[in-house]
TORMIPA-412760 format. One record per residue (C-alpha): x, y, z. Coordinates in pm, whole numbers, plus 50000, padded with zeros to 5 digits. Layout:
{X->X; Y->Y; Z->Z}
...
//
This chain:
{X->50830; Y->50266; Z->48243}
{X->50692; Y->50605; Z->48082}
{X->50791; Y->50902; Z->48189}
{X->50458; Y->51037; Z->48330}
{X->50372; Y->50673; Z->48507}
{X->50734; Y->50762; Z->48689}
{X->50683; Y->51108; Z->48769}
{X->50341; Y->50996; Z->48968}
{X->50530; Y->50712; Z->49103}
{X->50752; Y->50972; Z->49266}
{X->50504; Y->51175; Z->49402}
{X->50307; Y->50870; Z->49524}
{X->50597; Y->50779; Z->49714}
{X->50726; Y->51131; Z->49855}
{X->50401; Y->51222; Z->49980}
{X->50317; Y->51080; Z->50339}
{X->49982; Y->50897; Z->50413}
{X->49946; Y->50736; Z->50730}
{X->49627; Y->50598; Z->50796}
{X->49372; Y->50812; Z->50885}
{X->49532; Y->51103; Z->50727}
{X->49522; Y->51050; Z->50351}
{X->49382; Y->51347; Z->50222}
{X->49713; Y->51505; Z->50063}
{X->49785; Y->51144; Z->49886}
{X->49427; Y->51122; Z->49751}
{X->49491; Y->51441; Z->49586}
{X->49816; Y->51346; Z->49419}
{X->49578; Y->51012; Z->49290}
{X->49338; Y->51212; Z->49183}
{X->49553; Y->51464; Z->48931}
{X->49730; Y->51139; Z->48798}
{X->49352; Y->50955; Z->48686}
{X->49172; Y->51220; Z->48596}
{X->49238; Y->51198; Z->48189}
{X->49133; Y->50808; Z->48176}
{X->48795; Y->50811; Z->48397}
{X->48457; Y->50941; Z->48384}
{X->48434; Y->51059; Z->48706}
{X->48614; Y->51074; Z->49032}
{X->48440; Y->51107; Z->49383}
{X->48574; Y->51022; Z->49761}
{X->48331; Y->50909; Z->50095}
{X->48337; Y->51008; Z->50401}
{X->48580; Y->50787; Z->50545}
{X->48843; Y->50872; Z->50280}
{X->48798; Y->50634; Z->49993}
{X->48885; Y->50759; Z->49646}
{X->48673; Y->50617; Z->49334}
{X->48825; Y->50621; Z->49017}
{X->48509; Y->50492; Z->48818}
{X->48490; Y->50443; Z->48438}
{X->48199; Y->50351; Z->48242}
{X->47954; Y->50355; Z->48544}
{X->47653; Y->50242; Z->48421}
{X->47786; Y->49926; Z->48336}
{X->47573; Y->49616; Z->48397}
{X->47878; Y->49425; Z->48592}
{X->48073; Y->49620; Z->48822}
{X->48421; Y->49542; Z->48908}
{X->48580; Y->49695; Z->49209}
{X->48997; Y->49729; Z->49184}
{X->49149; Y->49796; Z->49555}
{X->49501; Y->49918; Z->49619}
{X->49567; Y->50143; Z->49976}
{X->49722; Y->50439; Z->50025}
{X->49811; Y->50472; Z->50374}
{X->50090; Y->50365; Z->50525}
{X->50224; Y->50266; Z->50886}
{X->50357; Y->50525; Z->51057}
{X->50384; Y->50707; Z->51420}
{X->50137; Y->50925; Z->51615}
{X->50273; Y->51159; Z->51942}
{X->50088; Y->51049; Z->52262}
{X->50316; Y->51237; Z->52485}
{X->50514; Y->51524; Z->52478}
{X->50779; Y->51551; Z->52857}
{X->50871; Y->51910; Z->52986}
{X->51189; Y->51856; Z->52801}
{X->51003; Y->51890; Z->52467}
{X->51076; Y->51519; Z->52375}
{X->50798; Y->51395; Z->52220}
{X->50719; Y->50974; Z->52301}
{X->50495; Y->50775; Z->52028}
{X->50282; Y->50463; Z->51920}
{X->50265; Y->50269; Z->51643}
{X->50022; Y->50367; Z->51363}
{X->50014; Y->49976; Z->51221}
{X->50307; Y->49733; Z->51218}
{X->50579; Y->49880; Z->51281}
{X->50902; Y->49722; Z->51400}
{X->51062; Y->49932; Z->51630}
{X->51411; Y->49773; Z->51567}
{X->51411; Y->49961; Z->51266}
{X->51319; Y->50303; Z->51378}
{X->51633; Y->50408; Z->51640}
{X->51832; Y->50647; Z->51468}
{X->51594; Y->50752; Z->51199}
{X->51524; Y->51059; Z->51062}
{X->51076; Y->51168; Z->51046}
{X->50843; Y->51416; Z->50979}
{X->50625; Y->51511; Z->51272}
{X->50280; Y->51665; Z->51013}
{X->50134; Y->51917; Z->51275}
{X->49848; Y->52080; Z->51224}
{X->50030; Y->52424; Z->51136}
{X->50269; Y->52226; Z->50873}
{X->50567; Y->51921; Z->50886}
{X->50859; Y->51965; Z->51151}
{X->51159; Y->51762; Z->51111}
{X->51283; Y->51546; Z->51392}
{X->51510; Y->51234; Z->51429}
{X->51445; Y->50905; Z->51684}
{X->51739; Y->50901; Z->51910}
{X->51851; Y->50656; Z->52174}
{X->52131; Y->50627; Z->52425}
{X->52476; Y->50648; Z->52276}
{X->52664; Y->50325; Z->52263}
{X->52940; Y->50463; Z->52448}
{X->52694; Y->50556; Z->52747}
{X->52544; Y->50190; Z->52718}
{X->52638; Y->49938; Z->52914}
{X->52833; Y->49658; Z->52753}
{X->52578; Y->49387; Z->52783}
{X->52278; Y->49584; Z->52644}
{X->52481; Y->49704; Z->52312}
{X->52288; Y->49595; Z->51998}
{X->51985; Y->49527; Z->52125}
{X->51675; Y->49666; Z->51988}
{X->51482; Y->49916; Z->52222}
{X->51100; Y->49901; Z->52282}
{X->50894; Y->50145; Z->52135}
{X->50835; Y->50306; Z->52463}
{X->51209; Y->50377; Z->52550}
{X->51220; Y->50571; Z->52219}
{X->51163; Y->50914; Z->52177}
{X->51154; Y->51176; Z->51869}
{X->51389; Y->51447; Z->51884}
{X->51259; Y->51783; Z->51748}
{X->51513; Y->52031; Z->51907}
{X->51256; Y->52197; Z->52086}
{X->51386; Y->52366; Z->52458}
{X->51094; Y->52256; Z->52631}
{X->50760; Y->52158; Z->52637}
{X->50592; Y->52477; Z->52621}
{X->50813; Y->52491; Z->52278}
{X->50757; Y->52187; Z->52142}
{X->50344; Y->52234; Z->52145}
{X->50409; Y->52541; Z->51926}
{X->50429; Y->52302; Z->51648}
{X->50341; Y->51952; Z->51731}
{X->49998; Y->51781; Z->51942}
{X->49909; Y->51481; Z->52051}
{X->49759; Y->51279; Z->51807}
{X->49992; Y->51391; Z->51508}
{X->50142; Y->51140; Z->51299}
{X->50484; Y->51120; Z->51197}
{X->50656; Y->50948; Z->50906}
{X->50979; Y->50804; Z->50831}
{X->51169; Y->51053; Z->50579}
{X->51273; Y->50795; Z->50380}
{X->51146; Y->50858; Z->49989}
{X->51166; Y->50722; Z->49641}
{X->51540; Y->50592; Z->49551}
{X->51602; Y->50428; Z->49198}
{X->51832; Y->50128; Z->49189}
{X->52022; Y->49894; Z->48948}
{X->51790; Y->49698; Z->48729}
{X->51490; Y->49846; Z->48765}
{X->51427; Y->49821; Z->49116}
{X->51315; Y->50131; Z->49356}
{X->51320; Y->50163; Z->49697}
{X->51118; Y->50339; Z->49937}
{X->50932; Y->50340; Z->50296}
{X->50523; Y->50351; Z->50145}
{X->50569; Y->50104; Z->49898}
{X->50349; Y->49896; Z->50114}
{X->50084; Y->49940; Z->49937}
{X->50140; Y->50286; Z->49717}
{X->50281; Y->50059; Z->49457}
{X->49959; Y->49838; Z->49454}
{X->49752; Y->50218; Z->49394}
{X->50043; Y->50318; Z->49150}
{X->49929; Y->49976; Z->48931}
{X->49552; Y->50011; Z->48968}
{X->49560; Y->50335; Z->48838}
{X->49769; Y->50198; Z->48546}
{X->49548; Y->49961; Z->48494}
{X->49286; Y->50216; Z->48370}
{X->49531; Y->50413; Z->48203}
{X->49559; Y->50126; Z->47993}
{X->49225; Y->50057; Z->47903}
{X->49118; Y->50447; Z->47862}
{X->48989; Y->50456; Z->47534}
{X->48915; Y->50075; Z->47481}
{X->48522; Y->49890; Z->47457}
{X->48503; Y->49800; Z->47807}
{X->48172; Y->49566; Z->47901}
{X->48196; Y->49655; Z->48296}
{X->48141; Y->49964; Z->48528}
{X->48532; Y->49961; Z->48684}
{X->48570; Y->50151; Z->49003}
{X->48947; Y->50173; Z->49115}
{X->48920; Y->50252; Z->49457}
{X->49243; Y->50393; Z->49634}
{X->49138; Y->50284; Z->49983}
{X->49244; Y->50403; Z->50323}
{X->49331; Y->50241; Z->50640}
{X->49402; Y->49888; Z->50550}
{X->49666; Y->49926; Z->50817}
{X->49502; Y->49913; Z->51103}
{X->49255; Y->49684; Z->51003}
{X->49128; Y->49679; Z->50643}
{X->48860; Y->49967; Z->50721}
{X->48818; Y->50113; Z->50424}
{X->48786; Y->49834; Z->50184}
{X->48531; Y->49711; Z->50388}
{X->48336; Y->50039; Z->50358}
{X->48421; Y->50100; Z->49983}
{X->48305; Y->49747; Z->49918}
{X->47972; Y->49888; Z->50010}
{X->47959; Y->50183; Z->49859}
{X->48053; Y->50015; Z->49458}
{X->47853; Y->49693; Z->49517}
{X->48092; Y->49504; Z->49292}
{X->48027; Y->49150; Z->49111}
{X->48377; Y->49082; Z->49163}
{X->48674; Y->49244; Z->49194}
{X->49097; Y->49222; Z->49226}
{X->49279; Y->49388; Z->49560}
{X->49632; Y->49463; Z->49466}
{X->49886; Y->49448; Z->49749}
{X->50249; Y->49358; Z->49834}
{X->50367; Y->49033; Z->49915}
{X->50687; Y->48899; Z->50044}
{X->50992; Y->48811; Z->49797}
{X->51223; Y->48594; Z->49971}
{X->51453; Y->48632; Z->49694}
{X->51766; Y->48772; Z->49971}
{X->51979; Y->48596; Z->50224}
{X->51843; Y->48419; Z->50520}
{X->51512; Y->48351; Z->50408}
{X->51364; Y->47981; Z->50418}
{X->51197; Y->47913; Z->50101}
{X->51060; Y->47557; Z->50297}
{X->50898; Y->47850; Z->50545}
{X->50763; Y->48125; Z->50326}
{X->50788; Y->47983; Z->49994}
{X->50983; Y->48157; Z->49721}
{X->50907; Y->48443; Z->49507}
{X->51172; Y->48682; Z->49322}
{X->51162; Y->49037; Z->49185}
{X->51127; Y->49055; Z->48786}
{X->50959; Y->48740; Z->48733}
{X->50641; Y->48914; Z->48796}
{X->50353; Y->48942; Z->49001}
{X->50232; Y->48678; Z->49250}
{X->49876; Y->48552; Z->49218}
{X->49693; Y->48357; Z->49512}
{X->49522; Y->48013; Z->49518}
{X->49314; Y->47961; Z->49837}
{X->48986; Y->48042; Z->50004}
{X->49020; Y->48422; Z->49996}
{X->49022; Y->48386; Z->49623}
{X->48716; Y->48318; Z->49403}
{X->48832; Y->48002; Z->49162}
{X->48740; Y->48126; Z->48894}
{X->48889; Y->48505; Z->48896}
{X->49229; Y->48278; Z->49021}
{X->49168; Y->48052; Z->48724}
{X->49081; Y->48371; Z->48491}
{X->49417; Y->48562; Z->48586}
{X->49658; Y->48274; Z->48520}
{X->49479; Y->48217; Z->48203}
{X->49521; Y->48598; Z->48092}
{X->49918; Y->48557; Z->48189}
{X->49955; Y->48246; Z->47965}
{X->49818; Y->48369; Z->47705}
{X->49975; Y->48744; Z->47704}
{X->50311; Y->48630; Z->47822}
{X->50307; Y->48762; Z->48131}
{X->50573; Y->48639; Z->48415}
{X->50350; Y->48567; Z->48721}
{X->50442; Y->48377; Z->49056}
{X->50188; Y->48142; Z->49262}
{X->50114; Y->48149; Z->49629}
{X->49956; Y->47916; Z->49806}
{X->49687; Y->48138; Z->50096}
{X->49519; Y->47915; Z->50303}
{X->49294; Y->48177; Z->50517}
{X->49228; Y->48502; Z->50477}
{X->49546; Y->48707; Z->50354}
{X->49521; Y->49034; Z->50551}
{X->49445; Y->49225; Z->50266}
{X->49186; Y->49435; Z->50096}
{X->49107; Y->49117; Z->49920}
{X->48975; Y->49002; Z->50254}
{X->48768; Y->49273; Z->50307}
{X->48644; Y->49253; Z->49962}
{X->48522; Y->48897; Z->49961}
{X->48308; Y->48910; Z->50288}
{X->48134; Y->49259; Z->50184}
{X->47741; Y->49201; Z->50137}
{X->47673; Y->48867; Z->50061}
{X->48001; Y->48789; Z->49910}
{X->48255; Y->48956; Z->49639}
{X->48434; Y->48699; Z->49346}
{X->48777; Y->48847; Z->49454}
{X->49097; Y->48803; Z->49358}
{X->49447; Y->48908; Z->49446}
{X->49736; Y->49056; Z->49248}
{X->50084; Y->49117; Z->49490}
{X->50392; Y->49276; Z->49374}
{X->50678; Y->49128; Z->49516}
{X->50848; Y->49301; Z->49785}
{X->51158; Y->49292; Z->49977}
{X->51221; Y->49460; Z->50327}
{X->50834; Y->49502; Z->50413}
{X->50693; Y->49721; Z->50669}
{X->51089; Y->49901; Z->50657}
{X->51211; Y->50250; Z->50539}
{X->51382; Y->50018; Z->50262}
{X->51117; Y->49850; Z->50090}
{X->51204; Y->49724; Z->49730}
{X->51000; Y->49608; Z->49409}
{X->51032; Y->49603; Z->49050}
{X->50937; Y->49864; Z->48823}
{X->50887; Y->49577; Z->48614}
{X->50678; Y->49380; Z->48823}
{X->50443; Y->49637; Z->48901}
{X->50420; Y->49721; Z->48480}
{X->50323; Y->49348; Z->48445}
{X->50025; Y->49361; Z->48657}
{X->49893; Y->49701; Z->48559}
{X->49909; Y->49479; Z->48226}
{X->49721; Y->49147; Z->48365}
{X->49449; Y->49345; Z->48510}
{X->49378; Y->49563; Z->48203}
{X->49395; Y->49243; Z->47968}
{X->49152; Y->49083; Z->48257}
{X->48891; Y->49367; Z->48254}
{X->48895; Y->49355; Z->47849}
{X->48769; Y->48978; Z->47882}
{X->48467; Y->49088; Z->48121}
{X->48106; Y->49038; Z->48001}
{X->47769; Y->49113; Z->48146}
{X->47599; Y->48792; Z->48257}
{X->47937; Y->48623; Z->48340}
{X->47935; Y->48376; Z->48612}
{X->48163; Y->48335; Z->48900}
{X->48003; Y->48067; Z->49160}
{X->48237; Y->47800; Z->49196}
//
């Protein structure tokens, strides 16, 4: 991967964006796409447009989200401990023990979720998961009075879990769900800055898909597309314990997975496998028999109906501080969906 399309990668991935709170993330999008578009502009729920050639006859709407699930306080005891809820789907068997970033009004204050030592737990409740509820985030404050100096109800918190490079090619990281789907739709007009395009392309970093894809559904509004590709994450199964017979199977590095099914216009489906034949680029198939829960989803049922598609990187460990993908991967569909805009005509037709 180049050197710059890392170094945004990096700061995609260290800066925290839970939903409803993706100002400071939108920013670090913004910096990255400004050489290869025309113009840039955000609504008021949060949505980012990244729009080039604007005028174009056909517009084509690219969707990849930026916020993440996270925490929020809801209570704070006269201890100073501070209690939370889920922002989105988090599994609270993962979150005992971690270290987070309470982002207060005032600026971020470090804390860690604790739990009852195992040596002050009785014998038959070792190793088992707490609730949310019985969980609590740890800030060192003395008391309540203390804690409220820095910290309200109704901040979010994050996981401080970042950007780590592995073997091979693979990174790791808690927002990869969906920063690296943003990460490749920027790409994707970073490689087509500077080439004959026949569309209006608006790559729209959207916010809230989380908790229930909100702004996709707005954004979808606001560009009117013809048709457009959501990029997401989907699930490799590539790692022990994992019933291919169940979920299917899909690996890092042999590219991205593309969707049959009736979120998916047939001919965008049929388009994108073309492309990837004829380019040489890996891709995996997935069978989606309803809606898939992503932007995509959002996408097709805007107005009186979107030609959508959907592009998902492989990931391990999703909806963890660990989730994993490959540099690779995420490359080869920046790639797909340049090579598919290039194709894109005025007057093309996509009714089944």
């Amino acid at each position: 991967m180049r050197k710059e399309s890392l170094v945004f990668l990096r700061k995609l991935l260290g800066t925290p964006s839970p939903s409803g709170f993706e100002s400071q993330i939108q920013r670090v999008c913004k910096s990255y796409a400004e050489p290869f578009v025309d113009e840039i502009h955000k609504d008021v729920h949060g949505n980012q447009y990244h729009v080039r050639n604007p005028k174009g006859e056909l517009r084509v709407m690219l969707a990849g989200h930026v916020d993440e699930i996270a925490l929020m306080v809801h209570f704070i005891d006269k201890d100073g401990y501070l209690s939370f809820v889920a922002i989105g789907g988090i599994d609270a068997s993962v979150l005992d023990g971690q270290r987070v970033i309470v982002h207060g009004e005032e600026g971020d204050v470090a804390g860690v979720i604790g739990r009852r030592a195992i040596h002050l737990t009785a014998e038959k409740d070792r190793g088992i998961a707490q609730p949310m509820h019985k969980l609590w985030i740890d800030i060192g404050a003395t008391s309540k009075k203390d804690a409220e100096k820095v910290v309200a109800i109704g901040d979010p918190a994050t996981i401080d879990a970042g950007f780590l490079e592995l073997r091979n090619g693979r990174i790791a990281a808690r927002a990869l769900d969906d920063r690296i789907g943003a990460f490749v739709v920027l790409e994707a007009m970073r490689l087509i800055a500077g080439k004959k395009i026949h569309c209006a392309v608006h790559a729209v970093t959207t916010v809230q898909e989380e908790i229930g894809l909100r702004g996709a559904t707005t954004s979808a509004y606001v560009c009117e597309p013809h048709v457009g590709i959501a990029v997401d994450v989907g699930h490799a199964t590539d790692y022990p314990d994992c019933d291919d017979k169940q979920f299917g199977h899909f690996e890092l590095d042999l590219g991205p997975i593309l969707h049959r099914g009736p979120n998916m216009n047939p001919v965008v489906a049929k388009q994108l496998v073309q492309i990837a034949k004829q380019k040489k680029i890996g891709y995996q198939m997935m069978g989606s028999p309803r809606g898939t829960g992503t932007d995509a989803n959002a996408m097709q049922l805007s107005r009186g109906g979107v030609a959508t598609g959907l592009v998902a990187i492989p990931n391990r460990y999703m909806h963890s501080p660990v989730e994993m993908v490959s540099l690779e991967d995420a490359e080869n569909a920046a790639r797909l969906i340049a090579e598919w805009i290039l194709t894109l005509r005025p007057g093309m037709k996509f009714v089944p």
